[in-house]
C-alpha positions as CSV (number, residue, x, y, z in Angstrom):
1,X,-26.6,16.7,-30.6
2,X,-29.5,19.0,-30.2
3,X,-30.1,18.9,-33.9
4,X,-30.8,15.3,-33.3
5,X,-32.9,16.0,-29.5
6,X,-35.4,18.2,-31.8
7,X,-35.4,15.6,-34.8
8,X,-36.7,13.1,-32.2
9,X,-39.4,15.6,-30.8
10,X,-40.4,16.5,-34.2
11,X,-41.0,13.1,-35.6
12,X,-41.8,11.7,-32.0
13,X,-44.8,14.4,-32.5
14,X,-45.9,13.4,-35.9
15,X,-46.0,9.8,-35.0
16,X,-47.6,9.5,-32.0
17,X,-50.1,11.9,-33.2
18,X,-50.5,9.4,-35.9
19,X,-50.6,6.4,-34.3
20,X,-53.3,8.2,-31.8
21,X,-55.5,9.2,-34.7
22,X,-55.2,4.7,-35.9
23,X,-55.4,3.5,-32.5
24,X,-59.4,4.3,-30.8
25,X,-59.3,5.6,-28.0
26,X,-57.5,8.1,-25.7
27,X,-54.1,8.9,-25.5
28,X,-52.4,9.0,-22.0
29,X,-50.9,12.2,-21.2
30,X,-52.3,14.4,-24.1
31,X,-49.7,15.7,-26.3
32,X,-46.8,15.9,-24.4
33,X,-47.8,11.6,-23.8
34,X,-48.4,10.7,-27.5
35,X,-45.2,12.9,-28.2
36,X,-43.2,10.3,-25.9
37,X,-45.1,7.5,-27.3
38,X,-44.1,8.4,-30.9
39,X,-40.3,8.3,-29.5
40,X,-40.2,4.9,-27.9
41,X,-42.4,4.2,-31.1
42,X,-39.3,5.1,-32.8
43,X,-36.9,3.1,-30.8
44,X,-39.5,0.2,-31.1
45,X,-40.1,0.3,-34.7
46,X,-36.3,0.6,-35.6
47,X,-35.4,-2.2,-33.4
48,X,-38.0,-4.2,-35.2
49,X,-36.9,-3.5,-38.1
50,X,-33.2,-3.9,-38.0
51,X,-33.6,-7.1,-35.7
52,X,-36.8,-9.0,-37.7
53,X,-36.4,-7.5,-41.3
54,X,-32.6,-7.3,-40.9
55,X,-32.5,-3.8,-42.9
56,X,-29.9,-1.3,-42.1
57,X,-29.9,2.5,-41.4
58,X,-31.1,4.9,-44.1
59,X,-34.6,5.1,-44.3
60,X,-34.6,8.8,-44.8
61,X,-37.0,11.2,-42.5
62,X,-40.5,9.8,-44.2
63,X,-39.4,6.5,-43.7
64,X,-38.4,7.0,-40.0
65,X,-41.7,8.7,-39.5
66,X,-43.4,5.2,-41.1
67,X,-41.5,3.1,-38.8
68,X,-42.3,5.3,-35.5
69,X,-45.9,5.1,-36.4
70,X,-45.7,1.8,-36.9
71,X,-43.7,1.4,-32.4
72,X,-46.3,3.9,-31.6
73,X,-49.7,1.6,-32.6
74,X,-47.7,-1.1,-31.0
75,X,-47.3,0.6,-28.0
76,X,-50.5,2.8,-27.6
77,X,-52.5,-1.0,-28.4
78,X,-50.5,-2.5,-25.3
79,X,-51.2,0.3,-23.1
80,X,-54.5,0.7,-24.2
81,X,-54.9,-3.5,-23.6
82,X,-53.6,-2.9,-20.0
83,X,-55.2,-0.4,-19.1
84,X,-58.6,-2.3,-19.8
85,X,-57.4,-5.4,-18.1
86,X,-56.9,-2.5,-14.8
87,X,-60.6,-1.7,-15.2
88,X,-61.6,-5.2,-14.9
């Protein structure tokens, strides 16, 4: 259980660092924000995945990192869309 609570922190980190660095911009929240990012990245990405591409569990700690990245753009573009449409 905590082995998997720190797996999530530690590739929550990497990707939302990532996906900070693709996306221009700022990052709500600083590190502790693109650290939460990357995990509902995560959640996002695997959904997609499983639900669109119909592919199963497995995809190993690199490819877990690759599919976070990939919910964490996703995520930091739609906060990063409404937060322009705020300053409007």
């Amino acid at each position: 259980m905590i082995g998997n609570i720190i797996a999530w922190l530690i590739i929550g980190a990497i990707a939302g660092g990532i996906a900070s660095l693709i996306v221009p911009g700022r990052t709500p929240g600083g590190m502790i924000g693109a650290i939460i990012v990357g995990i509902l990245g995560a959640i996002l990405g695997g959904w997609l995945i499983q639900t669109v591409l119909g592919l199963g569990q497995g995809a190993g700690f690199i490819g877990s990192i690759i599919i976070a990245i990939i919910g964490a753009v996703i995520i930091l573009y739609v906060i990063r869309a409404m937060s322009s449409r705020r300053a409007l």
